[in-house]
N, C-alpha and C positions, 0 to 999 in steps of 0.2 A: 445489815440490809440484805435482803434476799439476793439471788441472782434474778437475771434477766428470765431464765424461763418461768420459775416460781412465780413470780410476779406477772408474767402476762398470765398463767394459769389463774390466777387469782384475780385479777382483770377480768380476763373471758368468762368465769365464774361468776364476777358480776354481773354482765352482759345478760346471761341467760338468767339470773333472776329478774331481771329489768333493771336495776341500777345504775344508770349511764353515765351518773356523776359518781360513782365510785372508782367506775373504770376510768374516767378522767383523774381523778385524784390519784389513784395507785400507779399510772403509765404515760399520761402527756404530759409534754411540755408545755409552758405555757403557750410559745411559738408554734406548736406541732403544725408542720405541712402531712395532710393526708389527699392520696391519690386516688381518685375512684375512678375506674375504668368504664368503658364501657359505650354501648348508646341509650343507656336509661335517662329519665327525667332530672336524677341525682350526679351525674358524671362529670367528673372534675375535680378541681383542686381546692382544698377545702384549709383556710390558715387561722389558726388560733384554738386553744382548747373549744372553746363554748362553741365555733363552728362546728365542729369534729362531735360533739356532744350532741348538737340538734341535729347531724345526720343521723346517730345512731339514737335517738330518742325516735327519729321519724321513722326508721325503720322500725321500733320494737309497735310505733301504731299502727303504722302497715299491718304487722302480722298480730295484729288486737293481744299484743304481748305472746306471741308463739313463737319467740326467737330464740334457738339453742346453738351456741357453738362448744367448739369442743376441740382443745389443738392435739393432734394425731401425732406428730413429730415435730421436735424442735430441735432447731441447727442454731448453736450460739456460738459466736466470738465474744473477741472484745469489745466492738462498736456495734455492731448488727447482731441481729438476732431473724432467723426464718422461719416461722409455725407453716406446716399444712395443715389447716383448720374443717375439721368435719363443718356444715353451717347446713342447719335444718330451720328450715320458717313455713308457717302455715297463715295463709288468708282467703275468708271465703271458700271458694271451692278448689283453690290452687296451692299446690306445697312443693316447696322447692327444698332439693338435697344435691348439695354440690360441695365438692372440695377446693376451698382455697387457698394461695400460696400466699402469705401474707410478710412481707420484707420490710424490716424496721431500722434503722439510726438509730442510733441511741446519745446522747447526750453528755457533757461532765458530770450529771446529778441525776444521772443513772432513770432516765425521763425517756420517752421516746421523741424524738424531733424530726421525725421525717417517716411515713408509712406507706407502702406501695399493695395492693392489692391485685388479683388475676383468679380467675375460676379457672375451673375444668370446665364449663357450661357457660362462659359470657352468657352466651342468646339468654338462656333461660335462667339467668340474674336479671338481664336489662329486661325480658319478658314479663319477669313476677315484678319488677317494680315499678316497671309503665314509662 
């Protein structure tokens, strides 16, 4: 089995192709708690793969599929794992470039079960996403 970075790399490589259920498949638990920040329409806390899935499916429509991530550095232990994640998205006439800090749990079956997310630019996340 890969490590933990490989494996989100190959996640987020989904992501950016649009693949939302691969990136579920390759890194959540079925339980996964995900944390979205912020004062956007989307913010809060999100339990179970297929929840976690329809956030990030509804993102890739937001950005009529313009969603690029890309992790810059990754901090792994044994249980956690932390990507600073390049995240480019384009919709309509508005394109957002922010770097995020993305903090993971990780599970006995090497799963993520708990994810915490934070920009460099809140305002202009919660802005591009309404």
């Amino acid at each position: 089995m890969p490590g933990k970075a490989a494996l989100l790399g190959e996640a987020m490589g989904a992501i950016s192709r649009g693949d939302v259920d691969r990136f579920g498949d390759l890194l959540l638990a079925d339980d996964v708690v995900w944390h979205w920040p912020g004062r956007s329409r989307v913010a809060g806390e999100y339990r179970g793969r297929q929840a976690v899935i329809g956030l990030l499916g509804g993102f890739r429509q937001l950005t009529q599929e313009r969603l690029h991530v890309e992790p810059l550095d990754i901090l792994e232990g044994d249980d956690y794992l932390m990507s600073f994640t390049h995240v480019t998205a384009e919709q309509d006439d508005q394109r957002l470039d922010v770097v995020m800090a993305d903090a993971m749990r990780f599970g006995p079956d090497g799963r993520v079960v708990e994810f915490w997310t934070l920009s460099n630019d809140q305002a202009a996340v919660d802005s591009f996403i309404g």
